[in-house]
C-alpha positions as CSV (number, residue, x, y, z in Angstrom):
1,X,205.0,169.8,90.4
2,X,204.4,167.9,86.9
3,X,205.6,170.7,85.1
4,X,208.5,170.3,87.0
5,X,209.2,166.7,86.5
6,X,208.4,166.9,82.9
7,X,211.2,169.1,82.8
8,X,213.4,167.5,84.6
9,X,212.4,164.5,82.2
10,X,213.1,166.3,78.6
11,X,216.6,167.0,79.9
12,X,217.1,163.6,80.9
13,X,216.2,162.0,77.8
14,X,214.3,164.1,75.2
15,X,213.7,160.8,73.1
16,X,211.8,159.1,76.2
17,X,210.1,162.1,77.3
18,X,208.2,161.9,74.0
19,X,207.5,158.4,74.5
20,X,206.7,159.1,78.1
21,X,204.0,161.3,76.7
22,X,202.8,159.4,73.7
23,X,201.9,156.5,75.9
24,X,199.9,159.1,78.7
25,X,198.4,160.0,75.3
26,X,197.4,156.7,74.0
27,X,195.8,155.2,77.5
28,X,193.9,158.4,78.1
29,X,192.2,158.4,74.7
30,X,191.1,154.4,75.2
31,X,189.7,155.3,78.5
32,X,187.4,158.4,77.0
33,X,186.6,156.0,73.8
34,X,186.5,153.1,76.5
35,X,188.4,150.8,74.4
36,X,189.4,148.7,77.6
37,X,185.8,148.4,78.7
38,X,186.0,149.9,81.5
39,X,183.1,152.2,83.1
40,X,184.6,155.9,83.4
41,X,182.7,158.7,83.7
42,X,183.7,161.0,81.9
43,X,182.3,164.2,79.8
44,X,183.5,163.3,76.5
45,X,182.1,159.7,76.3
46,X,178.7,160.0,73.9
47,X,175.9,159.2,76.2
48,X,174.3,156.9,74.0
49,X,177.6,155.0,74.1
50,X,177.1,154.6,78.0
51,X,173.7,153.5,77.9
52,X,174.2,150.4,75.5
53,X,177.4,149.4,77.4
54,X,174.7,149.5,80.4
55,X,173.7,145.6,80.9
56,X,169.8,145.4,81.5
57,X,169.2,141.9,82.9
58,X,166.2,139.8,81.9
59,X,164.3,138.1,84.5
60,X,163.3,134.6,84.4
61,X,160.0,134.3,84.9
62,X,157.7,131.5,85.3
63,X,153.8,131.4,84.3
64,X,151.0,130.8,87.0
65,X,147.4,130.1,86.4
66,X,145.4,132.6,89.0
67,X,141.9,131.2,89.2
68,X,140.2,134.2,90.6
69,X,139.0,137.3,88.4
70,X,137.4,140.4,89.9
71,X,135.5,143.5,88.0
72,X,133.8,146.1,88.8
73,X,130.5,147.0,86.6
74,X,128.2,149.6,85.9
75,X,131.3,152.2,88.2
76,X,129.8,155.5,87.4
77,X,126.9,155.0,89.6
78,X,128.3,152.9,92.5
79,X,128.6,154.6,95.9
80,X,128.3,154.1,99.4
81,X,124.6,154.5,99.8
82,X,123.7,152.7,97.0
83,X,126.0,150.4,96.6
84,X,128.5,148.5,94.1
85,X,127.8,145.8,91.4
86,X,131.0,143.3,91.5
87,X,131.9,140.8,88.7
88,X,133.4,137.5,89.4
89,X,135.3,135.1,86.8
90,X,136.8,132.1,88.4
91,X,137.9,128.3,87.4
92,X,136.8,127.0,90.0
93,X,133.9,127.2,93.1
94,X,134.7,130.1,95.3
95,X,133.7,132.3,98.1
96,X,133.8,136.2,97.6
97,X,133.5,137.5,101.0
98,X,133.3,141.6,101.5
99,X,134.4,143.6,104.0
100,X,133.3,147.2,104.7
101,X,135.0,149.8,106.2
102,X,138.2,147.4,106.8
103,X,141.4,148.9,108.8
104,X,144.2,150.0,106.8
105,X,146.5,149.1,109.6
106,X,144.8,145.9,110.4
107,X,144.5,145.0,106.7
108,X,148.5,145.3,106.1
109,X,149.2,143.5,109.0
110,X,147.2,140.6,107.9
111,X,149.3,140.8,104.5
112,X,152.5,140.5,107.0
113,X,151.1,138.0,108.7
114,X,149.8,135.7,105.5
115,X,153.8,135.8,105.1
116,X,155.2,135.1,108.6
117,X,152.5,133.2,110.8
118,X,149.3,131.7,108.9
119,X,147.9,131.4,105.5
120,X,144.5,133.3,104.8
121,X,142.5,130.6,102.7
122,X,139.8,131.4,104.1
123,X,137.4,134.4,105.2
124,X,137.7,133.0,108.5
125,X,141.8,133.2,108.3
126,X,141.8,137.3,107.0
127,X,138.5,137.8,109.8
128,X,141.3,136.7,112.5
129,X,143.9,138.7,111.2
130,X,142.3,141.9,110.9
131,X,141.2,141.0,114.5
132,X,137.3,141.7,113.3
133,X,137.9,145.7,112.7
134,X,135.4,146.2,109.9
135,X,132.4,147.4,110.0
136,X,130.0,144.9,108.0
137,X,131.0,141.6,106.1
138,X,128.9,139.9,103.4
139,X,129.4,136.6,101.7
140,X,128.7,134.9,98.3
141,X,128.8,132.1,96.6
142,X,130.2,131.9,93.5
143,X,129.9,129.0,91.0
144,X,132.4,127.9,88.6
145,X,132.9,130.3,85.1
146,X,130.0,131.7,86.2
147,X,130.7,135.3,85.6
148,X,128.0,136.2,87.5
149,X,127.1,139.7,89.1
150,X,126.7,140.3,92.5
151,X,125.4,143.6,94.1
152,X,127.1,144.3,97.1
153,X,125.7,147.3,99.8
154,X,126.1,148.3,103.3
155,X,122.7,148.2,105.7
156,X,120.6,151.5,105.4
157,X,120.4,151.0,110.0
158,X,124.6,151.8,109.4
159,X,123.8,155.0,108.6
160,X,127.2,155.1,107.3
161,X,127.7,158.1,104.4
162,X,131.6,158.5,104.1
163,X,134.7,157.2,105.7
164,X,136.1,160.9,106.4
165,X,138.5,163.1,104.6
166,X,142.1,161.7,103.5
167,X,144.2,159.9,104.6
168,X,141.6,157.8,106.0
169,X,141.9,154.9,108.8
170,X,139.4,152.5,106.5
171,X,139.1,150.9,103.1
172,X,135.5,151.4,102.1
173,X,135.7,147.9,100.8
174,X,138.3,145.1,100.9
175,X,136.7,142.0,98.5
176,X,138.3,138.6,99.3
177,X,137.9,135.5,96.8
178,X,139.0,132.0,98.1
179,X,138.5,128.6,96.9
180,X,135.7,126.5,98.5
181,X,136.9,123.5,97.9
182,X,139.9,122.3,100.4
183,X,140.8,119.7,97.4
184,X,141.0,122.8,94.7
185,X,143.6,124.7,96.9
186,X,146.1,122.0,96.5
187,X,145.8,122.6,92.7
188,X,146.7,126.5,92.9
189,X,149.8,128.5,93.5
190,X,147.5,131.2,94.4
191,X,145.1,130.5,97.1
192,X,143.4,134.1,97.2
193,X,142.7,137.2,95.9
194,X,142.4,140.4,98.0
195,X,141.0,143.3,96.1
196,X,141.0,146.7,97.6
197,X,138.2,149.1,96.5
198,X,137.6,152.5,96.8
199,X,133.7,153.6,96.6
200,X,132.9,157.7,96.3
201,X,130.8,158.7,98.9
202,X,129.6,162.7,99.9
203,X,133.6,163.5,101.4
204,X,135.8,161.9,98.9
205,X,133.9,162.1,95.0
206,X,137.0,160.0,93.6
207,X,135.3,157.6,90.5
208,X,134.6,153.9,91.9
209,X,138.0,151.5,91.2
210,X,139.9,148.9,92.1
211,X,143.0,150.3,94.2
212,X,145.1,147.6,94.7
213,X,145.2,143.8,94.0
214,X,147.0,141.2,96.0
215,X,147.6,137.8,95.4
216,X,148.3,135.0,98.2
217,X,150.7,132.3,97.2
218,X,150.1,129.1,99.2
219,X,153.8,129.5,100.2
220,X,153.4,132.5,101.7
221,X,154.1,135.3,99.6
222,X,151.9,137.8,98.1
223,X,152.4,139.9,95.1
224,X,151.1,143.0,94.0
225,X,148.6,142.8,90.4
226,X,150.1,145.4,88.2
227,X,148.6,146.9,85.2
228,X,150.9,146.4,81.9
229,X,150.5,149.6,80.0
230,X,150.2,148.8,76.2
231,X,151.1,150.6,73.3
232,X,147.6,152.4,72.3
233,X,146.5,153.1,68.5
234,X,146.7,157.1,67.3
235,X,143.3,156.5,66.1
236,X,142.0,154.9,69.1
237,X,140.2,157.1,71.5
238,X,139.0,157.1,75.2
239,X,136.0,155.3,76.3
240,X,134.9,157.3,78.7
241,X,132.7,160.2,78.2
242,X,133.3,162.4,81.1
243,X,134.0,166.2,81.1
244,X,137.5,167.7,81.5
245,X,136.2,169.1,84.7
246,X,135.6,165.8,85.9
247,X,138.9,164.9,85.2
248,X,140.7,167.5,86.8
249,X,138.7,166.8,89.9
250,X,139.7,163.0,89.8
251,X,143.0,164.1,89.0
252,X,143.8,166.5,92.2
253,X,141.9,163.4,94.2
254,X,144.4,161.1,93.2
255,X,147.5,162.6,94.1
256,X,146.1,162.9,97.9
257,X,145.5,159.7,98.0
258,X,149.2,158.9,96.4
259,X,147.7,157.6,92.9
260,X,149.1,158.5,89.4
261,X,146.2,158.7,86.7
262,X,148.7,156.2,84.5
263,X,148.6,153.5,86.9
264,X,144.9,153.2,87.5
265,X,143.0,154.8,84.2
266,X,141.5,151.9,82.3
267,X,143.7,151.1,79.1
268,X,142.6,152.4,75.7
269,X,142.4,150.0,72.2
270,X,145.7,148.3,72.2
271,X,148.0,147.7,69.2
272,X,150.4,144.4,69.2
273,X,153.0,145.9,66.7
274,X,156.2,147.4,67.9
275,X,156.2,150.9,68.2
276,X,160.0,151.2,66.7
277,X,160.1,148.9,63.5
278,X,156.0,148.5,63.4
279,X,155.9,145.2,62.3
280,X,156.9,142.6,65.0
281,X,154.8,141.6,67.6
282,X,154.9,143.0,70.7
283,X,156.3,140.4,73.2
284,X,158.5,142.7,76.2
285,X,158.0,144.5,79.4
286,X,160.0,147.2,80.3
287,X,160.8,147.5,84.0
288,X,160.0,149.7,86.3
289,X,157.5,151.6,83.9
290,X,155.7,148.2,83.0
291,X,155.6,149.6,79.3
292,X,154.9,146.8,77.1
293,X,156.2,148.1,73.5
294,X,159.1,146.2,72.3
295,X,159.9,143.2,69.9
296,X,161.8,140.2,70.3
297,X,164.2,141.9,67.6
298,X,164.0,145.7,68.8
299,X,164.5,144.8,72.7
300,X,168.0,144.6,72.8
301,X,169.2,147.9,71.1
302,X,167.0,149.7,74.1
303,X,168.1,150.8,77.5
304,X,165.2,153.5,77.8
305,X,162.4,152.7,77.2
306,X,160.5,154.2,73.6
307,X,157.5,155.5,75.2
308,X,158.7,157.3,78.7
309,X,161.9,157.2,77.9
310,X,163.0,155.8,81.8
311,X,165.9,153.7,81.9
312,X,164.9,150.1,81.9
313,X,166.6,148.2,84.9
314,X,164.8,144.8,83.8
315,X,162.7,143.3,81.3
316,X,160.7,139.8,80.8
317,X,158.9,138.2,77.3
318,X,154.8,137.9,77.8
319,X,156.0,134.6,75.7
320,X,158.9,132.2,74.8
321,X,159.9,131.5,71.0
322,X,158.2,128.4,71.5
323,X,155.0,129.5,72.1
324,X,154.6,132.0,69.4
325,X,155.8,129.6,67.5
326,X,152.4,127.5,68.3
327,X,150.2,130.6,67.7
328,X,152.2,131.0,64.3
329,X,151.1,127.5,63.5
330,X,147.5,127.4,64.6
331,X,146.8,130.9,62.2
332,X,148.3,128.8,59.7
């Protein structure tokens, strides 16, 4: 059928035929080289080319003090019969209250609930929400910048050795930090911490960590405490000292219970220059990987990110010009 009209066209008018063509010619060449800006798909465009035209957007974000910190010491030899050393780091007086053998059910749905019905800031709040399904709860309290230890352990009359095989129903241990002062929680965005634990015991061997991380806004949200994943020295080298059998065995553990190694293996010396030019500081987070690699100069000629090389859909600065600016002074 074109063949036909372009016939039909040359006999016409040879002269605009050609310029008939020419133009097809010209419009179909600035949408390959997309010269109109346009987003075509098409085989010939370089794929480079298509990822800088791809906009990543920067999020605003907006810096909150958290006044609870939470640690784990001494992990190698925690476990359910003997027990777990915890270490607290908080600004102000708080109340670190444990719960063993929590309900993963009830546990989310007192997340839910922290959004939609009440606020937990207090044990007493997340005790009513879970609707009392643990199995033992312990409480502490801990004094401002303390950093003190506390030893944390079931009662030997539980007779409680493992929490059966995966998935399980139960947390081993769900660790809850609150203010305790009513006056101190009108200070704080963040009213609570809830720290999810797992503990080995004789069924699941899986090293002693912290799972997950949750922190409770007064205004009802909670948000998930990610790990930022650093770029690490060549020279630098693990710090732990376990065999590569021991690996592999916490490596097939973590993908039943739905873990990657990456997000939950403790990070290794860190280096604060760019890993492209090597000499800025390193100041952005790539999203979703949460690679933190990039300079304020090197940021913006990047829509994969250097290190995984997964496209970056958003990014934020740890800091604002001005406040480097301010470290730059005080080194001075």
């Amino acid at each position: 059928m074109a063949a036909v009209f372009l016939v039909t066209l040359y006999e016409y008018s040879p002269l605009f035929y050609i310029a008939v063509v020419f133009t097809c010619f010209i419009v179909t060449t600035g949408l390959v080289l997309g010269w109109f800006g346009w987003d075509v798909p098409v085989i010939l465009r370089n794929s480079e080319e298509t990822q800088f035209n791809t906009r990543v957007f920067k999020k605003q974000m907006r810096q909150v003090k958290n006044p609870f910190g939470l640690e784990i010491t001494n992990a190698s030899s925690a476990s359910i019969t003997t027990g777990i050393t915890l270490r607290t780091d908080c600004l102000e007086d708080s109340l670190l209250t444990c719960y063993w053998g929590c309900s993963v059910q009830r546990f989310y749905e007192a997340l839910q609930k922290h959004f939609y019905c009440f606020r937990i800031i207090t044990p007493r709040a997340l005790e009513d929400a879970l609707y009392s399904e643990y199995l033992y709860q312990e409480q502490y309290f801990i004094k401002k910048d303390s950093k003190e230890e506390i030893y944390c352990q079931l009662p030997r009359e539980n007779k409680i050795e493992d929490f059966g095989t995966v998935p399980r129903s139960r947390y081993p241990l769900v660790a809850l930090l609150t203010l305790a002062d009513e006056d101190d929680r009108e200070i704080y965005d963040i009213i609570s911490m809830v720290s999810v634990i797992h503990i080995p015991d004789k069924t699941y061997k899986l090293s002693c960590r912290i799972l997950y991380q949750y922190l409770l806004l007064a205004q009802g949200q909670f948000h998930d405490l990610k790990q930022l994943f650093m770029s690490a020295n060549n020279n630098s080298t693990p710090s732990s000292n376990s065999s590569p059998e021991g690996k592999n065995i916490d490596q097939s553990l973590l993908e039943k219970a739905g873990l990657s190694e990456s997000e939950v293996e403790p990070l290794e010396e860190n280096s604060k220059d760019c890993v492209v030019c090597q000499n800025g500081t390193v100041n952005w987070v790539l999203l979703p990987c949460r690679h933190t690699c990039l300079c304020d100069g090197c940021v913006k000629y990047f829509q994969q990110c250097p290190m995984c090389r997964q496209f970056v859909q958003e990014s934020f600065a740890l800091c604002s010009q001005k406040e480097q600016d301010k470290d730059k002074l005080k080194s001075l």
